[in-house]
C-alpha beads as a LAMMPS data file, in Angstrom:
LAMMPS data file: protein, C-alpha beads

242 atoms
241 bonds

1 atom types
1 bond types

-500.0 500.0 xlo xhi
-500.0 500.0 ylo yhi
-500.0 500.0 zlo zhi

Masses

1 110.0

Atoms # bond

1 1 1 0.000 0.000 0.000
2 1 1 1.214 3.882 -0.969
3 1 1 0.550 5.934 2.056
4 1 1 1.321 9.766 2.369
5 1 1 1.451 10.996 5.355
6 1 1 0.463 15.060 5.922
7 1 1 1.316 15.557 9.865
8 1 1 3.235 18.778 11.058
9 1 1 3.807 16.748 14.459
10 1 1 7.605 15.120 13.894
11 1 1 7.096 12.790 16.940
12 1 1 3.647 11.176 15.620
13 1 1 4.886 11.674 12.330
14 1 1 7.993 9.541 13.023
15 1 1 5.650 6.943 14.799
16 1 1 3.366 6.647 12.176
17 1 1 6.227 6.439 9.129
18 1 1 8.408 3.589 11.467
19 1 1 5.105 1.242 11.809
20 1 1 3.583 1.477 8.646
21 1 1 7.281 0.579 6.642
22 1 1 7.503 -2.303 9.362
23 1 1 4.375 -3.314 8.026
24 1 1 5.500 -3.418 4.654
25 1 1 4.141 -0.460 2.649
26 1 1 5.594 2.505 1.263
27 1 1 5.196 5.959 3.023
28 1 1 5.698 9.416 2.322
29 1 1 5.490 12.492 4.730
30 1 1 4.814 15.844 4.345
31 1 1 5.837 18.335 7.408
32 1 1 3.300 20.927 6.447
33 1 1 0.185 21.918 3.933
34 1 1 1.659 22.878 0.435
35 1 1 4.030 19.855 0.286
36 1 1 1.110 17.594 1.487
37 1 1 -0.890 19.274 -1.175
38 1 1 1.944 18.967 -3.693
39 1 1 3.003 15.376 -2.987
40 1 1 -1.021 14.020 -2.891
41 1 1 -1.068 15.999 -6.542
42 1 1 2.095 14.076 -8.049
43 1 1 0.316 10.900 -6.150
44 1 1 -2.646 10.948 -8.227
45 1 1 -1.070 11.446 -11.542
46 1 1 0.784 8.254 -11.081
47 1 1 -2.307 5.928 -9.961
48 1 1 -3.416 7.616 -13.633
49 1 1 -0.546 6.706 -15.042
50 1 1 -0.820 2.698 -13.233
51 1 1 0.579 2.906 -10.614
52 1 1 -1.274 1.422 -6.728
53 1 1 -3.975 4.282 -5.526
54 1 1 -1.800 6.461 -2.547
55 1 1 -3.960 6.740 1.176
56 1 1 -3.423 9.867 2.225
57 1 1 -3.350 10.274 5.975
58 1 1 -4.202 14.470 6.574
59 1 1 -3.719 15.923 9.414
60 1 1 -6.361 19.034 10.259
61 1 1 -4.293 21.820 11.726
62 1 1 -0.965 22.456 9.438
63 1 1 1.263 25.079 8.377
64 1 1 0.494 26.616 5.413
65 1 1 -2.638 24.915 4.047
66 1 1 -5.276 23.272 6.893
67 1 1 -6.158 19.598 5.960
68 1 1 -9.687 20.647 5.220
69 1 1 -8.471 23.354 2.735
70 1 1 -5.732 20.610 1.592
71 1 1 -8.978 18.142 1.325
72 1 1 -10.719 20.645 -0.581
73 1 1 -8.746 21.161 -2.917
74 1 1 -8.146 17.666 -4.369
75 1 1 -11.845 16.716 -4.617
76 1 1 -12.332 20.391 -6.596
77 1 1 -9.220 19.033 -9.150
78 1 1 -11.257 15.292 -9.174
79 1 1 -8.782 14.000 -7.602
80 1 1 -10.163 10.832 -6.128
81 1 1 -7.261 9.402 -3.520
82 1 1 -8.734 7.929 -0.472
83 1 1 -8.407 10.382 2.838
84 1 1 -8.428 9.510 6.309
85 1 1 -8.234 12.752 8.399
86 1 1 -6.467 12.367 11.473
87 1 1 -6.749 15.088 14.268
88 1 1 -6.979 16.292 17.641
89 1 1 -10.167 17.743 17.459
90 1 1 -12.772 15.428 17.560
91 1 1 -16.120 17.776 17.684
92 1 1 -19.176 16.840 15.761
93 1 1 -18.668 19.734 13.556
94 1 1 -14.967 18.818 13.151
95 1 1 -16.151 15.788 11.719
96 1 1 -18.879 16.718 9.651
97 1 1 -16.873 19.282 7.848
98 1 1 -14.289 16.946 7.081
99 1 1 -16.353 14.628 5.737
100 1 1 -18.666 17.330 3.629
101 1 1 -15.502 18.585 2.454
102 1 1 -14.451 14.799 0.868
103 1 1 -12.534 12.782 3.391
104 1 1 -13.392 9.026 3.595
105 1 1 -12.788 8.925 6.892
106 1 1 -12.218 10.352 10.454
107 1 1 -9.505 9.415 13.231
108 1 1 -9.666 11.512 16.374
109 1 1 -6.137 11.392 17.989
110 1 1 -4.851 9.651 21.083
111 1 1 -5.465 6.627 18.554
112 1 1 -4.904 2.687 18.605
113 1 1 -1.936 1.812 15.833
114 1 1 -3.841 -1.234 15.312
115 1 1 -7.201 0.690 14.192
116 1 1 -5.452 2.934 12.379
117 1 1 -3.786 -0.147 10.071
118 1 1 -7.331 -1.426 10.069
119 1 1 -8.626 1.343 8.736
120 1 1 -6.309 2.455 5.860
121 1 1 -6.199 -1.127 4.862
122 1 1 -10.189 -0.531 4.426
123 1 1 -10.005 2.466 2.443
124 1 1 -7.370 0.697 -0.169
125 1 1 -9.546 -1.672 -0.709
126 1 1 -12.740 0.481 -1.286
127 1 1 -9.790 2.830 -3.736
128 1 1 -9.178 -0.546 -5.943
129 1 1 -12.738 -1.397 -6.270
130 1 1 -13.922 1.783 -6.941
131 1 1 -10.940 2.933 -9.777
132 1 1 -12.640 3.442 -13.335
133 1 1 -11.923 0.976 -16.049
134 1 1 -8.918 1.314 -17.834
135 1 1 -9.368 2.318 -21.580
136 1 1 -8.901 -0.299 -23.819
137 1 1 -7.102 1.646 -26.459
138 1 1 -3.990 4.430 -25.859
139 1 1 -2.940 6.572 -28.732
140 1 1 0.035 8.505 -29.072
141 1 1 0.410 9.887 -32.443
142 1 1 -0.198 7.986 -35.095
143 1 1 1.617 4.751 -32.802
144 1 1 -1.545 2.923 -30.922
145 1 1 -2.014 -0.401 -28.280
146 1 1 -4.783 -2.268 -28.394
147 1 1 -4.992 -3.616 -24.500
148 1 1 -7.351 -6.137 -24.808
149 1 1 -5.349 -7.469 -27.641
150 1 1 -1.838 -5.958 -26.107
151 1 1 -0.807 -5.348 -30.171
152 1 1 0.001 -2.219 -31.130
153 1 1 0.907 -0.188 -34.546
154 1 1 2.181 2.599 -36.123
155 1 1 0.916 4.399 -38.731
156 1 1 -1.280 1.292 -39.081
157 1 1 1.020 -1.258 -39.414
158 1 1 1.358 -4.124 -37.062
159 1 1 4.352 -4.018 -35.196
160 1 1 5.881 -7.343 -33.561
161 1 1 6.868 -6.667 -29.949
162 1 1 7.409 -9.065 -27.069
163 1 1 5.054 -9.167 -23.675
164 1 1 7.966 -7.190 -21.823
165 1 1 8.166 -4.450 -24.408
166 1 1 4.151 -4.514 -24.511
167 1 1 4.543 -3.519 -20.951
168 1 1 7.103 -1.346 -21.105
169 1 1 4.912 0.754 -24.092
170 1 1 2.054 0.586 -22.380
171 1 1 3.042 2.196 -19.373
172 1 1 4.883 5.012 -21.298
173 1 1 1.641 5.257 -23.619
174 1 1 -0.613 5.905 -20.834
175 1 1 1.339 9.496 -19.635
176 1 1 2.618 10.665 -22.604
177 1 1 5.021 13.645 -21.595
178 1 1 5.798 12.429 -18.478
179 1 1 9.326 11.533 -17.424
180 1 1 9.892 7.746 -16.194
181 1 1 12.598 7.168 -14.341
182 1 1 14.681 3.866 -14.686
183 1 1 13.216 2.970 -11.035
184 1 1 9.653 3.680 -11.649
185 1 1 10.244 1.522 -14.938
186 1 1 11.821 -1.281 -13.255
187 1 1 8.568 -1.154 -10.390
188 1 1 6.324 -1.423 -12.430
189 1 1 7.274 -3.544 -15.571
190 1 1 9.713 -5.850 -14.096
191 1 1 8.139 -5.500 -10.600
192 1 1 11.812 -4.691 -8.650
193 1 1 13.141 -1.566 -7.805
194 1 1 16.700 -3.462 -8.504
195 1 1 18.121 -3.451 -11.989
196 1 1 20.464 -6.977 -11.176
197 1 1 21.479 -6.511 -15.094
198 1 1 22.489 -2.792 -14.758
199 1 1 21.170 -1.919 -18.321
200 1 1 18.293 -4.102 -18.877
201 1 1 15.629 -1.027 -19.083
202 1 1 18.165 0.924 -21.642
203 1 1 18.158 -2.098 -23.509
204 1 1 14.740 -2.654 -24.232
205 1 1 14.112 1.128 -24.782
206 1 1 16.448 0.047 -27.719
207 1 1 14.282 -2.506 -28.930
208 1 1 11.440 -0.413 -28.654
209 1 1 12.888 2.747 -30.530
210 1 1 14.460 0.720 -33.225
211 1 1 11.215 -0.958 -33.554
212 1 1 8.591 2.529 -33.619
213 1 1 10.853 4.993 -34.630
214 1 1 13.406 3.802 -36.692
215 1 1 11.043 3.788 -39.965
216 1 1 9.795 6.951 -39.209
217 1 1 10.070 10.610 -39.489
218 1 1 8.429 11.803 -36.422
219 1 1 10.395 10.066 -33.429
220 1 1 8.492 9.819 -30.259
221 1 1 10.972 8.236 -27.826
222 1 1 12.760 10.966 -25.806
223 1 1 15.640 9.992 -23.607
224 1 1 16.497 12.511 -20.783
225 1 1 20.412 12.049 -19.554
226 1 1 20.662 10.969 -16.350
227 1 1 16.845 11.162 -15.261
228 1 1 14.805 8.523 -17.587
229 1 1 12.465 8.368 -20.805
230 1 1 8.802 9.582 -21.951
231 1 1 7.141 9.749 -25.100
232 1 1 6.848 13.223 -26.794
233 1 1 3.789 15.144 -26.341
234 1 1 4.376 17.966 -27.924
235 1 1 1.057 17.761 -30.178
236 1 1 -1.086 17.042 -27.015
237 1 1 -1.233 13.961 -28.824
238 1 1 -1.632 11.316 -26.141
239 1 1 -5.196 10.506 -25.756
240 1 1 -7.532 7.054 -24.168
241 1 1 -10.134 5.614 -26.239
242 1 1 -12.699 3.418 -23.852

Bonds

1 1 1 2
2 1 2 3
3 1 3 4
4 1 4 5
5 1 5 6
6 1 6 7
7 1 7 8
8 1 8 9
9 1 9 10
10 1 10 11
11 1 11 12
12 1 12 13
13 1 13 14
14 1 14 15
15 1 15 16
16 1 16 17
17 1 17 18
18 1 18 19
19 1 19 20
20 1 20 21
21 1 21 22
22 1 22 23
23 1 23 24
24 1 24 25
25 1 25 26
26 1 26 27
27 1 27 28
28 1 28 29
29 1 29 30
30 1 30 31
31 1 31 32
32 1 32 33
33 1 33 34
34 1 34 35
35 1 35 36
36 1 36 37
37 1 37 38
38 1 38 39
39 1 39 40
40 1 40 41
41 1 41 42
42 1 42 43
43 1 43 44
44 1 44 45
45 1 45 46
46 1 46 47
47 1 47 48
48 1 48 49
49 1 49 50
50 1 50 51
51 1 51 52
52 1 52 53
53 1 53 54
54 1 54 55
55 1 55 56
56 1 56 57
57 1 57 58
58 1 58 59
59 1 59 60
60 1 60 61
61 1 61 62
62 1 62 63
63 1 63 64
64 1 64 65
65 1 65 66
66 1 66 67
67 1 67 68
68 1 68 69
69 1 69 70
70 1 70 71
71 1 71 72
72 1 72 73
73 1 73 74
74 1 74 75
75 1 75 76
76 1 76 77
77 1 77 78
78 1 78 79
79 1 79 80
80 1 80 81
81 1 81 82
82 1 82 83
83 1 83 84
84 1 84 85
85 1 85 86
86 1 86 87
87 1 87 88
88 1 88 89
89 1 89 90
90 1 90 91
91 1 91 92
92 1 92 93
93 1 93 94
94 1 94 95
95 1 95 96
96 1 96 97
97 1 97 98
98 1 98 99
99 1 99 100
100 1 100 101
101 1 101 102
102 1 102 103
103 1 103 104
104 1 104 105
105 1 105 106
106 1 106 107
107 1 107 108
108 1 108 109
109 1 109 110
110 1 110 111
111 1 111 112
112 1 112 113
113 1 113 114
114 1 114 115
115 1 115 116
116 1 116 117
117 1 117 118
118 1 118 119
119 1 119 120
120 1 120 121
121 1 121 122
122 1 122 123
123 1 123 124
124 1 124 125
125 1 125 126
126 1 126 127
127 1 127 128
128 1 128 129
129 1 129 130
130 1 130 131
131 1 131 132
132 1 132 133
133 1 133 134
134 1 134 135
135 1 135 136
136 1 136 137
137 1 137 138
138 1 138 139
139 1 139 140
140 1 140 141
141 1 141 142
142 1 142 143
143 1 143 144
144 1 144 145
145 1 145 146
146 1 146 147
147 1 147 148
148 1 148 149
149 1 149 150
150 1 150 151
151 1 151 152
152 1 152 153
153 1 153 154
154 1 154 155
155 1 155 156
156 1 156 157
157 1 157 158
158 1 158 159
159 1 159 160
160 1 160 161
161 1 161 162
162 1 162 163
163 1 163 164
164 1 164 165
165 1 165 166
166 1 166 167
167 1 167 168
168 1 168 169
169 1 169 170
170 1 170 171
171 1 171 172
172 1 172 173
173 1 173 174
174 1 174 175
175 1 175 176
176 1 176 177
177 1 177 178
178 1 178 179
179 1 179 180
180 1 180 181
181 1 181 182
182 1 182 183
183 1 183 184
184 1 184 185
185 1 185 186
186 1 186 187
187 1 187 188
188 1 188 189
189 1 189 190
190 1 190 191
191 1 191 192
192 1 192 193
193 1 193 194
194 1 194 195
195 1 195 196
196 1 196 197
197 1 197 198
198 1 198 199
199 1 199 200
200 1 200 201
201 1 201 202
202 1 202 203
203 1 203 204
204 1 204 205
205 1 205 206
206 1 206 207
207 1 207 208
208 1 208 209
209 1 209 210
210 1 210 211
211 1 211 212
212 1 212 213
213 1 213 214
214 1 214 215
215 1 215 216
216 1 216 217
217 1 217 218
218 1 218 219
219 1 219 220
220 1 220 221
221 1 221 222
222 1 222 223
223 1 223 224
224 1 224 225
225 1 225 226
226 1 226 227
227 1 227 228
228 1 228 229
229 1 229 230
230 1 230 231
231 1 231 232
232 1 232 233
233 1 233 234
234 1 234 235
235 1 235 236
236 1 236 237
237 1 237 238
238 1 238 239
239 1 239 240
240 1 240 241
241 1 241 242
């Protein structure tokens, strides 16, 4: 499970981040309002993009941005991340506006470790179940993927690529413009965040360009030195078809 963490307190804070990794799942904290805002932002761009739904844990008083203006503000953009607001004050009206304002759910702090597991562990389930069905079709250009199928073209003509580079196109299809790093590649096609062959993700990029943009004109892979690949978007090209 992704968790973010948005708590201004470094002692529950620390607590929280120490149990949660011990239990396996990956956590992010954010000391005050604009980063928590910030980091839930980049969080649900990459559960577009594929990646596991992020829990974000909010806080209600912060620096810079309170949790219900922070909670606000997502469901305004759409953005659909499950929220468990986690603060002192416990009122009625406390609650109430939390939950008006979006959040899925409501822990009033001192709080049991144990029912706070429990309860994130609930809302990733209800995130999974409720995500919207993928699109069976991304098109970048004039290069599509059929995922039902998992075939793809350019320009209309078949083009013969292995599962692994299937995967690897899709995931770079479905954010066109966006920058994917060699980690977040490895996570999420080859399901390590350990390259044990140094250069296996540069090597079927290879494949991939010689394969999609060799015979063409218009070249859509991009490599960025040092910091990973994306597919050009310069057109606003990228686009799903349900």
């Amino acid at each position: 499970m992704n968790i973010l963490i948005v708590e201004d307190d470094d002692r529950i804070a620390d607590f929280l981040c120490r149990g949660l990794r011990a239990e396996g799942h990956r956590v992010k904290r954010a000391a005050d309002g604009p980063t928590g805002l910030s980091l839930a932002q980049d969080a649900a761009r990459e559960a577009q993009a594929g990646d596991p739904p992020t829990v974000v844990v909010l806080d209600l008083m912060l620096p810079g941005l309170s949790g219900l203006e922070i909670c606000q503000a997502l469901r305004s953009a759409q953005v659909s991340l499950p929220i468990l607001m986690l603060t002192a004050q416990g009122s009625l009206e406390d609650r109430v506006a939390g939950l008006r304002l979006g959040a899925d759910d409501y822990l009033c702090k001192p709080f049991e470790f144990e029912e706070l597991l429990a309860r994130l562990e609930a809302l990733a389930r209800r995130g999974r179940e409720q995500r919207p069905r993928q699109a069976s079709r991304l098109v970048v250009a004039d290069l599509e993927l059929d995922r039902e199928r998992m075939q793809a073209s350019r320009g209309g003509q078949p083009l013969q690529l292995t599962a692994r580079e299937l995967a690897l196109l899709e995931l770079l299809m479905s954010a066109p413009g966006r920058l994917f790093s060699r980690e977040r590649i490895l996570a999420n096609v080859w399901g390590t965040n350990e390259d044990p062959l140094t250069n296996i993700v540069d090597v079927y990029i290879r494949r991939l360009r010689a394969k999609i943009d060799d015979t063409h004109p218009e070249k859509l892979f991009e490599t960025v030195r040092g910091a990973g690949y994306r597919l050009r978007d310069s057109s606003k090209a990228g686009r799903l078809i349900a």
